[in-house]
N, C-alpha and C positions, 0 to 999 in steps of 0.2 A: 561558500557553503560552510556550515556550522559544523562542526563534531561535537557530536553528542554523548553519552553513556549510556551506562541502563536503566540508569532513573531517569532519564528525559522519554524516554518510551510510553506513549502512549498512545491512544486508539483512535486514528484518524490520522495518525503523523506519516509524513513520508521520508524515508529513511532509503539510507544505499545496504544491500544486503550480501556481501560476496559477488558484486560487480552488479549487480541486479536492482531497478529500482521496484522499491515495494513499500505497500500500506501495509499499516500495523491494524488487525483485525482483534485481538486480545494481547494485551499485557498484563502478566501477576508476577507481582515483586513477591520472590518464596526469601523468607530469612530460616533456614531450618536450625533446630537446634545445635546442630555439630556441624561443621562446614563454611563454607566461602556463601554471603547470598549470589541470588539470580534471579532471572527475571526468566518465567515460562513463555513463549509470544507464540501468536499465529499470525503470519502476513499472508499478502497475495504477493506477488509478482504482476509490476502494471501491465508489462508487455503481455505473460504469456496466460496471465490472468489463474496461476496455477495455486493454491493456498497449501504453504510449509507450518509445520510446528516446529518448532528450535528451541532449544533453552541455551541461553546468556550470560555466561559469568561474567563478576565486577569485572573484570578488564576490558571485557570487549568494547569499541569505538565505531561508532555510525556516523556516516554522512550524512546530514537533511538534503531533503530532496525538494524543489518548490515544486509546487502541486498548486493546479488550480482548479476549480470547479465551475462549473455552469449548466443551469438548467438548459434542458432541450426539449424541444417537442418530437414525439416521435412520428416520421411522415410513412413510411412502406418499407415492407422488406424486400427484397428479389432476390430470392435464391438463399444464399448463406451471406447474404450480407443486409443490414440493416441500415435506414437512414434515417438520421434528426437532424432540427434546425434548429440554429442558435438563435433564441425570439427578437436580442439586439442586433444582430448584426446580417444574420438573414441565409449565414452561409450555412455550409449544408456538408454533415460529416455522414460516412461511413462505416458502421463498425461489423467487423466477421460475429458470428453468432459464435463462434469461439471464447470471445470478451463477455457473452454480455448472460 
């Protein structure tokens, strides 16, 4: 895995966040006139699906995280849990209405 900065932050990147993986939902690079720059960000948290604001000074270091995506079809919910199918491969995920 790569280590990143705060200039490689951008919106859709999957980043490690204080142990945590998460998507970058907003990045603004602030250069203000007196001070260190940063970057403002809002991510989720994949797992708990929870969205932080943070701001970033230059020194801080990211982990990339591989993220991958695929379209689903969505088949029935039952209860608190929801179910899609992967249209290539036919298998069949779960997700808590927590996530989604």
């Amino acid at each position: 895995m790569a280590t990143l900065g705060i200039t490689d932050l951008k919106v859709g990147l999957g980043v490690n966040i204080k142990g945590n993986d998460c998507v970058i939902l907003e990045a603004q690079h602030v250069k203000p006139g007196k001070g260190n720059t940063y970057v403002r960000t809002k991510y989720r948290n994949i797992r708990t699906g929870r969205v932080n604001e943070e701001n970033f000074q230059q020194s801080a270091k990211f982990e990339s995280v591989n993220m991958r995506t695929r379209e689903m079809q969505y088949l029935y919910n039952d209860g608190d849990l929801y179910y899609f199918m992967d249209m290539e491969t036919y298998e069949q995920v779960e997700v808590s209405t927590d996530l989604i």
